[in-house]
Residue, then its C-alpha position, 0 to 999 in steps of 0.5 A: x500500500x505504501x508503494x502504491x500511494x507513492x507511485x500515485x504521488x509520483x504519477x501526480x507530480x509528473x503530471x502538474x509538471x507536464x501541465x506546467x510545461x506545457x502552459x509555459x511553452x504557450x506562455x512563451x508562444x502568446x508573448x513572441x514580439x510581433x512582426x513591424x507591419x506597415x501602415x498604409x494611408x490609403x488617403x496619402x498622395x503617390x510618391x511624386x518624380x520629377x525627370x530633369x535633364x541636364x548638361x554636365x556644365x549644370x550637374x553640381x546645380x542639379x545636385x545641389x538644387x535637388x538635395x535643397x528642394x528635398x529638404x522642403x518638400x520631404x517624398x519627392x524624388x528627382x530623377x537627373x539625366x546628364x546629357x549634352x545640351x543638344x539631347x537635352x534640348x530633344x528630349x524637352x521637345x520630345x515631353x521626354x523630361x519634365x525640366x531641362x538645365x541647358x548652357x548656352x552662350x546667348x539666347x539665339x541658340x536656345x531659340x535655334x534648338x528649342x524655339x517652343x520652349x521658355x527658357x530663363x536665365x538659371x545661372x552665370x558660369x564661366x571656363x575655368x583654365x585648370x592645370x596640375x597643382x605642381x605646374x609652374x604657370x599662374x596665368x596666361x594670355x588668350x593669344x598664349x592659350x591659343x598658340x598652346x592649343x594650336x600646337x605651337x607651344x612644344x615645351x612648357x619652357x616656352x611659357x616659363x612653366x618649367x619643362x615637358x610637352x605639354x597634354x592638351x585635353x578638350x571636350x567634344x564638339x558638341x560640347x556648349x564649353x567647347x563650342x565656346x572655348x573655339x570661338x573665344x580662345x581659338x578664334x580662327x585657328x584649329x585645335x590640334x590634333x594631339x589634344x586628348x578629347x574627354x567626354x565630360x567635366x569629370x573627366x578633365x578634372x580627372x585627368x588633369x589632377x592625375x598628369x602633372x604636364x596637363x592642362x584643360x578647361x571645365x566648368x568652375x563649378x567643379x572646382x570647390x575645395x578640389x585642390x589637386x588641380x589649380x585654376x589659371x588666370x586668364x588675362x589676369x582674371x579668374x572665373x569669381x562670382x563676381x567676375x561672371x555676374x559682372x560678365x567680365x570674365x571672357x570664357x562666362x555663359x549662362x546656364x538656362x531652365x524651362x518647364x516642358x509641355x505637360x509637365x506635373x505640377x511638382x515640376x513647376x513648384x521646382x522651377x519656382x524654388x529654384x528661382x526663389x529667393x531660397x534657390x538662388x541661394x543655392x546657385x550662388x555658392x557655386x555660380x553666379x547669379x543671373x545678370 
């Protein structure tokens, strides 16, 4: 008798014990943190983009635009297209964007390629001369510049910059910098055929940082803080705000913007920021303002 009452303890205690198992394993399984689940408002507009076109002399504008008009309107996304001003001025016509940033050295050959357009001034931006910091030459004349880009200057020694051929790097015909660069600088003489073609901006930035007998042109814009290249005074002046706004500088253009047919409204509240007074705030750390 006695082993049965304790075989029937044991039996008991096994049993409150499984039972106390098992309530704690759904205990367990009651309190498993639930999954994050997102909320939404069927009342929330779509997210919004706004497709822009831009020439590389006006990239750091897009950029620096699309990062501030962020910052106001919070969801927005900007898509930015680089191309040359020439595809920018198809696509616009075309309704393949929503806004385009174009150079140009006037207005004529904005109404030649995109006569249906309304462009405004957006920015003043001028060529600057860029060699490598180690390169003896703090300034240059036109006529010197052309000489060197025609061919004739064969060592640096010419121009008192020490020794070396010089590498000449240019951009693309197509290109509004070299367009301009010909006209101002090169007048009546041909590029030679030794200079090195790049495709962009970027490019002669790169290259010219990296090859210490080099020498090119670009956008000023893209020469903030970058100290592994110099910039070249051109007849004694350099590509400052004030010298573009003033319109002083010789190798100045300006960078214009339009609204395409059919565009969405976000596109044209974009257009207004960046011709407002917060804007142009924006574009005057880098450019200068619109003469």
């Amino acid at each position: 008798m006695q082993l049965r009452g304790t075989w029937r303890r044991r039996l008991r205690q096994a049993t409150m014990i499984a039972i106390l198992a098992l309530s704690l394993s759904a205990c367990d399984a009651l309190f498993t943190p639930l999954q994050p689940t997102r909320i939404y408002d069927k009342d929330a507009p779509p997210p919004q983009m706004v497709r822009l076109a831009v020439a590389p002399a006006a990239l750091p504008l897009a950029e620096d635009l699309r990062l501030a008009y962020m910052g106001y309107r919070p969801g927005i996304t900007i898509e930015i297209l680089s191309m040359s001003s020439e595809q920018a001025y198809s696509m616009a016509n075309a309704g393949q964007v929503d806004l385009a940033i174009v150079s140009a050295a006037d207005e004529q050959s904005l109404r030649r390629w995109a006569p249906a357009l309304s462009w405004q001034p957006l920015a003043q931006d001028g060529l600057a001369i860029i060699t490598h910091r180690d390169l003896s030459l703090p300034q240059i004349t036109r006529r010197e510049l052309g000489s060197l880009f025609a061919g004739y200057v064969a060592d640096w020694s010419l121009l008192d910059a020490g020794t070396g051929a010089p590498e000449l790097t240019i951009q693309g015909a197509d290109a509004t910098a070299r367009q301009l660069f010909d006209s101002v600088i090169m007048a009546e003489q041909e590029v030679t055929s030794a200079a090195l073609v790049l495709p962009h901006d970027e490019a002669v930035l790169t290259y010219v940082a990296e090859h210490p007998l080099a020498i090119g042109y670009l956008s000023a814009a893209y020469l903030e803080r970058d100290e592994r290249v110099k910039v070249i005074a051109l007849d004694r002046l350099l590509p400052t705000r004030s010298q573009l706004e003033q319109d002083g500088y010789p190798l100045s253009y300006t960078l214009f913007i339009a609204q395409t047919p059919g565009a969405p409204d976000e596109a044209a509240r974009l257009l207004s920021f960046a011709m407002g007074r917060a804007g142009q705030e924006v574009i005057g750390q880098r450019y200068g303002l619109p003469r």
